[in-house]
C-alpha positions as CSV (number, residue, x, y, z in Angstrom):
1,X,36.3,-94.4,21.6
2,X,37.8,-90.7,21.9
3,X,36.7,-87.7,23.7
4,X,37.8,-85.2,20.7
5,X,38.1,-81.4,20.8
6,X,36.0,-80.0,18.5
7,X,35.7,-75.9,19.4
8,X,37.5,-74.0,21.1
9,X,37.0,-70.1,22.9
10,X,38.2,-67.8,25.0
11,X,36.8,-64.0,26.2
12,X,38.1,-61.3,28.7
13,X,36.7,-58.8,31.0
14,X,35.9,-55.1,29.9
15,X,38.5,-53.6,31.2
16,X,42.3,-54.2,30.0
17,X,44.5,-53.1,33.6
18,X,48.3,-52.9,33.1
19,X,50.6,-52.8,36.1
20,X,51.1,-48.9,36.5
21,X,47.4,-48.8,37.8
22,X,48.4,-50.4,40.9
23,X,50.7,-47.7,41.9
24,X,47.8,-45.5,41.9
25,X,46.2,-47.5,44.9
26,X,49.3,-49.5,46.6
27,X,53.2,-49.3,47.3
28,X,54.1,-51.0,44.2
29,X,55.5,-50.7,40.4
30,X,55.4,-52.3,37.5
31,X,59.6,-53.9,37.9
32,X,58.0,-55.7,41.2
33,X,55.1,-57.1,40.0
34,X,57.1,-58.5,36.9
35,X,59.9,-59.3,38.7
36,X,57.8,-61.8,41.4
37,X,55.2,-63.1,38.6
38,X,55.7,-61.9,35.2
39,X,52.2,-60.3,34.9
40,X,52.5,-57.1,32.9
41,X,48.7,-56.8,32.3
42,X,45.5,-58.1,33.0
43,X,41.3,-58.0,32.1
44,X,38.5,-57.3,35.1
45,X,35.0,-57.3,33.8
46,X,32.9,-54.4,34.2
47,X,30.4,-54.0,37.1
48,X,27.7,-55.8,37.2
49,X,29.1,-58.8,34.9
50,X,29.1,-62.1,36.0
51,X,31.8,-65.5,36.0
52,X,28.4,-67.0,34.0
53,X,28.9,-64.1,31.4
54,X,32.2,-64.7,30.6
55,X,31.4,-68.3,30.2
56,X,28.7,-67.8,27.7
57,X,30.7,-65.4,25.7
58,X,33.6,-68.3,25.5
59,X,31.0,-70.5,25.0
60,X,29.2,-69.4,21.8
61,X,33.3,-69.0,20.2
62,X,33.6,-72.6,20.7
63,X,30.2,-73.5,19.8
64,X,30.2,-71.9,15.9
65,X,34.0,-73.3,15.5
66,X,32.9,-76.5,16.5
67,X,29.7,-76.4,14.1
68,X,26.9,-77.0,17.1
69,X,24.1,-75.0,18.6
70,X,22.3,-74.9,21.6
71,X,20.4,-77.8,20.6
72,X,23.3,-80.2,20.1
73,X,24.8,-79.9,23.6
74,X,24.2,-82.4,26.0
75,X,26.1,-82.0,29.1
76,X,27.7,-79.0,30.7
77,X,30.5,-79.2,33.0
78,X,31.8,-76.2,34.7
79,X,34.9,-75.5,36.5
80,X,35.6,-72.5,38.2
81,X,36.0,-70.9,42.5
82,X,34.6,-68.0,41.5
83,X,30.9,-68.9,41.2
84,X,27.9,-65.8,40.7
85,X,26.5,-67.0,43.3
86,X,27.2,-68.7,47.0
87,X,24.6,-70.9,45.7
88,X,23.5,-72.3,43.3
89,X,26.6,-73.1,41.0
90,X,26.8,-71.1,37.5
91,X,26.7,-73.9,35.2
92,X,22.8,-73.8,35.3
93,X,23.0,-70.0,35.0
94,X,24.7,-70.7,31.9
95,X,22.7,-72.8,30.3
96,X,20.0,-71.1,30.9
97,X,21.5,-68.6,29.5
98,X,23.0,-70.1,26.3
99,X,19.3,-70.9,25.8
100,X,20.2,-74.7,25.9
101,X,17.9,-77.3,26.9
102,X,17.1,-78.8,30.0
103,X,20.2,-80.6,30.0
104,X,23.0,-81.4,33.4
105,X,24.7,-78.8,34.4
106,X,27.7,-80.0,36.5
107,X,29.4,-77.5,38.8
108,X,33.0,-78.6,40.1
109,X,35.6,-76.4,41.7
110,X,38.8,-77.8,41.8
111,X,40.6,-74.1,41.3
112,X,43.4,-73.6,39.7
113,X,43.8,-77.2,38.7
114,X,39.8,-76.9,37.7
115,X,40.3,-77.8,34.1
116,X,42.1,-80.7,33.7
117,X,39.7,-82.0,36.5
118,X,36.8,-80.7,34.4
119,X,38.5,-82.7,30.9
120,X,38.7,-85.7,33.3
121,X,34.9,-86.0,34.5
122,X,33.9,-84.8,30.9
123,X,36.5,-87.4,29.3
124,X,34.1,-89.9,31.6
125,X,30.6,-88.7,30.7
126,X,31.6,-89.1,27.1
127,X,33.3,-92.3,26.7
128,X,30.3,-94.0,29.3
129,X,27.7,-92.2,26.2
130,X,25.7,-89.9,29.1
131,X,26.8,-87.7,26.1
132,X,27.9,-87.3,22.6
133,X,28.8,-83.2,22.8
134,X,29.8,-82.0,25.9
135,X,30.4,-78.1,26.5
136,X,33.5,-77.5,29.2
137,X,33.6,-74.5,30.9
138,X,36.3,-73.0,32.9
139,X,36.0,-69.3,34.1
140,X,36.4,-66.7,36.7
141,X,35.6,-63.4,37.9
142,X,38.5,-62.8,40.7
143,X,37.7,-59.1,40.8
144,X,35.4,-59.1,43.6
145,X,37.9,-60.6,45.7
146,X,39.9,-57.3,45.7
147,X,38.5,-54.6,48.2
148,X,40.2,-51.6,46.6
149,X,38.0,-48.5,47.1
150,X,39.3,-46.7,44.3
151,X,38.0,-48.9,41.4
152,X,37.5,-45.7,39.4
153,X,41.6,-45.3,39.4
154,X,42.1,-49.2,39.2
155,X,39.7,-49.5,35.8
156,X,41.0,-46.5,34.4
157,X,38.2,-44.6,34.9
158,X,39.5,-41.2,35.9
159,X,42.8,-40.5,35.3
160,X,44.1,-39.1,38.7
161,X,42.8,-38.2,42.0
162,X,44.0,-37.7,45.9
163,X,43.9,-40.7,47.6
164,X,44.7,-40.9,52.0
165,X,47.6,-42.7,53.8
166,X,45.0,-44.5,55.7
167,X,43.8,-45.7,51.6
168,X,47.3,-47.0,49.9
169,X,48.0,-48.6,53.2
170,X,45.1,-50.7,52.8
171,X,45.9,-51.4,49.0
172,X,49.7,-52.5,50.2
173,X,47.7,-55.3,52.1
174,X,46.5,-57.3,50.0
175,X,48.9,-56.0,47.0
176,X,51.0,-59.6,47.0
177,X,47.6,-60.8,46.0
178,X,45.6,-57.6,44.0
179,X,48.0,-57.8,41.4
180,X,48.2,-62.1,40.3
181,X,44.5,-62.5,39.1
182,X,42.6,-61.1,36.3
183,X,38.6,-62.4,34.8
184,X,38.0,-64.4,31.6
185,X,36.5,-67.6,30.8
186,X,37.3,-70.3,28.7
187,X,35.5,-72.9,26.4
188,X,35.8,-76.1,25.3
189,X,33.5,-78.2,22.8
190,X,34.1,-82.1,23.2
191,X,32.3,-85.1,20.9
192,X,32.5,-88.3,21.6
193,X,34.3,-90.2,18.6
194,X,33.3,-93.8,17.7
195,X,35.8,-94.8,14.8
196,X,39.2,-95.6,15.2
197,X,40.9,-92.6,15.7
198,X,44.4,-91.8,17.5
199,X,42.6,-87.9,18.4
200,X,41.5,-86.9,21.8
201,X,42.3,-87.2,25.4
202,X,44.5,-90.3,26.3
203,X,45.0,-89.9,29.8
204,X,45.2,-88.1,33.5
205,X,46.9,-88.1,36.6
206,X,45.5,-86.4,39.3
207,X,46.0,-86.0,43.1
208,X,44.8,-84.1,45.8
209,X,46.4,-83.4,49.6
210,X,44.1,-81.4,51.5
211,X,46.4,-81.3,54.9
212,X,47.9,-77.6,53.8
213,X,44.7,-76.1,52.6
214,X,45.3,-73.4,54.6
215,X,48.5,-72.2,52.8
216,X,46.1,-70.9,49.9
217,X,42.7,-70.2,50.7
218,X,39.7,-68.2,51.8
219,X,39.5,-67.7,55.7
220,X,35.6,-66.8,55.6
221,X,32.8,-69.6,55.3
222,X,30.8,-71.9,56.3
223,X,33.5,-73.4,59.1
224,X,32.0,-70.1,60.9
225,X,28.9,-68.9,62.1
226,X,28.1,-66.8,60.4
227,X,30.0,-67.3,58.0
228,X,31.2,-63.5,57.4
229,X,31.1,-61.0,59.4
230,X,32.0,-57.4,60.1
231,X,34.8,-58.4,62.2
232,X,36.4,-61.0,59.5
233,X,35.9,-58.0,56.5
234,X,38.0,-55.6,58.6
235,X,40.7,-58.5,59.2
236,X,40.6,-59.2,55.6
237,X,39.3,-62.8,55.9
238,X,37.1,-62.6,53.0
239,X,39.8,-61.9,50.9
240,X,42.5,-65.2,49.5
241,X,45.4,-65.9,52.2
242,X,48.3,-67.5,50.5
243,X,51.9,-68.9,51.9
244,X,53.4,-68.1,47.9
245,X,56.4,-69.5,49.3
246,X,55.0,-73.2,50.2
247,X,53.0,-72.4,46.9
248,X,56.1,-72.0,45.1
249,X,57.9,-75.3,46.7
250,X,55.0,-77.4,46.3
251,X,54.3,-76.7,42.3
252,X,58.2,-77.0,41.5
253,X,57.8,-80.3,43.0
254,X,54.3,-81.5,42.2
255,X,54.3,-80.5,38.4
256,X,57.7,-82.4,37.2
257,X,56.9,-85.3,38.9
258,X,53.0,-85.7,37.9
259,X,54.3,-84.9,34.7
260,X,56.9,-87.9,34.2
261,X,54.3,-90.1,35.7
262,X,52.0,-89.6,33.1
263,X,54.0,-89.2,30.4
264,X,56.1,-92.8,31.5
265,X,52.8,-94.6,31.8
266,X,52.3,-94.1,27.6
267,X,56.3,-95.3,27.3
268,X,56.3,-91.2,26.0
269,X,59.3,-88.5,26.7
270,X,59.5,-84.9,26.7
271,X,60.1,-84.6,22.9
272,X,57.3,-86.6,22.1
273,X,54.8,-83.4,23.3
274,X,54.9,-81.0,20.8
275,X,53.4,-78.5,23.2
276,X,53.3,-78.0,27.3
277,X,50.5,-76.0,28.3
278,X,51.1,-75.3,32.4
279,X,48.5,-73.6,34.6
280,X,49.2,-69.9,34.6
281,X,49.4,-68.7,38.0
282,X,53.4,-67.5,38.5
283,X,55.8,-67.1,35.3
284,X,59.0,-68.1,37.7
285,X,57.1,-71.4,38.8
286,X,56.3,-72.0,35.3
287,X,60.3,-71.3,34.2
288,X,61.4,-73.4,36.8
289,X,59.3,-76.9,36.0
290,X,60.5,-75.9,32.5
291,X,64.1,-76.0,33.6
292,X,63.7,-79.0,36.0
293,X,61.7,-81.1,32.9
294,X,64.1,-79.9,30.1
295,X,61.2,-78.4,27.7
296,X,63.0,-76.5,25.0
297,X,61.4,-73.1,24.7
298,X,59.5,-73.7,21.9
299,X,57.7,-76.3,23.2
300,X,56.2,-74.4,26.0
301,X,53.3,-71.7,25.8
302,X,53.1,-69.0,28.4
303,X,50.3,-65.8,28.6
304,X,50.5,-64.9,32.0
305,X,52.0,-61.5,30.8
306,X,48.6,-60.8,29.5
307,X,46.3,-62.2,31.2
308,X,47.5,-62.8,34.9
309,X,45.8,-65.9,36.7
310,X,42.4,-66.8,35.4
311,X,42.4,-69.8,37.7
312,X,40.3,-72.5,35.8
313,X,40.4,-70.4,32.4
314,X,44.3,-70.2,32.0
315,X,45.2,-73.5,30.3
316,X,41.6,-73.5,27.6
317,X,43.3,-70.3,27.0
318,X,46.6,-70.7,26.3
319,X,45.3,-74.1,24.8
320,X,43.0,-71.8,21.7
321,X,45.5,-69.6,21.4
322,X,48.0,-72.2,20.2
323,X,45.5,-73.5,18.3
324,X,44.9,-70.8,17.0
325,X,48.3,-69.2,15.9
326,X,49.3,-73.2,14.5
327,X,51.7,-73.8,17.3
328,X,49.2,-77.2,17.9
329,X,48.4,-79.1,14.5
330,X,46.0,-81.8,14.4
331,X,47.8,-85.2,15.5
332,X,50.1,-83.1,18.1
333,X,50.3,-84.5,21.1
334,X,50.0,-82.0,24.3
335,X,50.3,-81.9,27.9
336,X,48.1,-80.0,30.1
337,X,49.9,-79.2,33.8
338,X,48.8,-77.4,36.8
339,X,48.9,-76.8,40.5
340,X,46.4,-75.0,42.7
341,X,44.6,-74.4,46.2
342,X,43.1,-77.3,47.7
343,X,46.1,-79.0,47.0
344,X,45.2,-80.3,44.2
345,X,47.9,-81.2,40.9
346,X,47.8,-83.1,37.6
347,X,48.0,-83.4,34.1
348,X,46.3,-84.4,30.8
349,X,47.5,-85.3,27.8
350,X,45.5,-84.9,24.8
351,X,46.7,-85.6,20.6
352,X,44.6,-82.9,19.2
C-alpha cells in the first residue's frame, strides 16, 4: 500500500517584484540581495487576496491533472504560518471554497519544513484508509508581514515618487528580511494505491528542537497580553526576527545529516536520487548542503531566483516544475529536504 502522487500545482501572487523595487523603499540593490540569498525576483498577491486563495488556485491545477473533482476528495491537509486568519485555520476556508464536501480539514504549521510534515501526516491518513484522495496544501501570503508604507512603489504601482529619510530608514530595518519571502501556494493530489506498486512515498525523518525558537520567529502573540500592541508595532515585534547566522549554521548541519540518515536506512546513496528538491529559503545554504552531500548539479533543482521563500509552498513547487519540464520521470526516486523556524528539519523520499 502506496500513498501515490497523482496531480500536481502551483500559482503566484498578482504582482511579479524584482529586486530594484527595494531600492525604491530601503538602502539596498539588486548585487546585495543576490549576493546574501540568490533571489532575483519574487510574487506578492494583490490586496485583499488571501493564503486560502492561492491554495485554491493550486488546488484546482492539481485536481484536473490528477482527474478528480471536488467530490472525490476526502481529506484536506494544510500546511502553511501564514494563515487568513488568527483563527480559525484556512484549510476549512478552502474547502469551503473549493466547493468540497464536508470533509476534514487539517491545519498544521510546521513552516518552512511544513510540507514534508504535511506528506508525512497525509502519507498516514492514507495508508490507515481515513482516505483514498487526499488534497495537500502548502501556501503562504508573507506580504503582510512587511510594513513598508510605500506599497504603491513596492508593487509597481506608480513608477516614482519622493519618499522621507525618516521612510527608507524604516524600510533598511527590516530589509535583511523584506527582501527573502514572496506569496504562492502549492498543491498536491495523493491516492492511496492498493496493488503492488514500487510508486509513492517510502519514508521520513523528521526532528524538531524547540530550545532556539527564538533565533527565527515572531516576537508578538499570545505569550503577551495582549498579544499586540501599539508599543510592540513601533518596536517591530509583529514583524519575523531571525539570527540568519545560527539559521545558516543549523541548516548546513541539519540537512546533510537528516539526509544520510534517511537515505542509509533504504541501503540508498546519493546517485541513487535522481533529483534533490531542498526547501527554498537561502541559495548559499542550499549550495553548501550540495557541496557537503556531493549532489552533482544536475541532480539538484533550485527556484529561489524566482520565487524567493514561499515557506511551505517552495518544495510542491520546485517538485511540479520538475515534473513538469521531465527532469522527474515516473519510477525516479527523489528526495525532499528542508530546514525551518521552530526548529524543525527533515526529509522525504518519494519514487514518483
Amino acid at each position: 500500500m502506496r500513498s501515490v502522487v497523482k496531480g500536481t500545482g502551483f500559482a503566484v501572487g498578482e504582482h511579479l517584484v524584482p529586486n530594484s523595487r527595494f531600492e525604491k523603499v530601503m538602502e539596498t540593490s539588486d548585487q546585495w540581495i543576490r549576493e546574501r540569498s540568490g533571489i532575483e525576483q519574487r510574487y506578492f498577491v494583490a490586496d485583499g487576496v488571501a493564503t486560502s486563495d492561492l491554495g485554491v488556485r493550486a488546488a484546482k491545477i492539481a485536481m484536473e491533472q490528477a482527474g478528480v473533482g471536488p467530490q472525490d476528495i476526502d481529506y484536506v491537509v494544510f500546511a502553511t504560518m501564514t494563515p487568513d486568519h488568527f483563527f480559525p485555520g484556512s484549510g476549512g476556508i478552502l474547502q469551503a471554497k473549493l466547493g468540497l464536501r464536508n470533509i476534514p480539514a487539517l491545519d498544521i504549521r510546521q513552516q518552512c519544513t511544513g510540507f514534508i510534515y504535511a506528506l508525512q501526516v497525509s502519507d498516514a491518513l492514507l495508508k490507515t484508509k481515513v482516505a483514498k484522495n487526499l488534497l495537500l496544501i502548502g501556501a503562504e501570503s508573507h506580504s503582510p508581514f512587511m510594513p513598508f508604507r510605500s506599497w504603491d512603489l513596492v508593487l509597481g504601482q506608480v513608477e516614482d515618487k519622493e519618499i522621507g529619510e525618516e521612510e527608507r530608514a524604516f524600510g533598511t530595518m527590516i530589509r535583511d528580511r523584506a527582501v527573502l519571502f514572496g506569496d504562492a501556494g502549492a498543491a498536491v493530489v495523493l491516492r492511496r494505491e492498493d496493488d503492488e506498486s514500487e510508486r509513492g512515498l517510502i519514508d521520513f525523518e523528521l526532528h524538531s528542537d524547540g530550545s532556539h525558537y527564538n533565533k527565527l520567529y515572531v516576537p508578538s502573540g499570545m505569550a503577551h497580553r495582549p498579544y499586540v500592541d501599539e508599543a510592540m508595532i513601533k518596536r517591530l515585534e509583529h514583524v519575523p526576527h531571525m539570527d540568519g547566522k545560527f539559521v545558516f549554521r543549523m541548516a548546513v548541519t541539519k540537512m546533510p545529516e537528516v539526509t544520510r540518515s534517511l537515505l542509509a536506512r533504504h541501503g540508498y546513496t546519493i546517485s541513487d536520487v535522481k533529483m534533490f528538491i531542498f526547501h527554498q529559503a537561502n541559495l548559499r545554504i542550499n549550495e553548501a548542503v550540495q557541496q557537503a552531500l556531493g549532489i552533482p548539479p544536475e541532480r539538484i533543482y533550485n527556484n529561489i531566483q524566482r520565487y524567493g521563500n514561499t515557506t511551505a509552498a517552495t518544495i510542491p513547487i520546485a517538485y511540479d516544475e520538475c515534473r513538469r519540464a521531465g527532469k522527474i520521470s515516473s519510477g525516479d526516486l527523489c528526495c525532499f529536504v528542508g530546514l525551518g523556524a521552530g526548529f524543525h528539519w527533515g526529509a522525504a523520499l518519494l519514487r514518483d
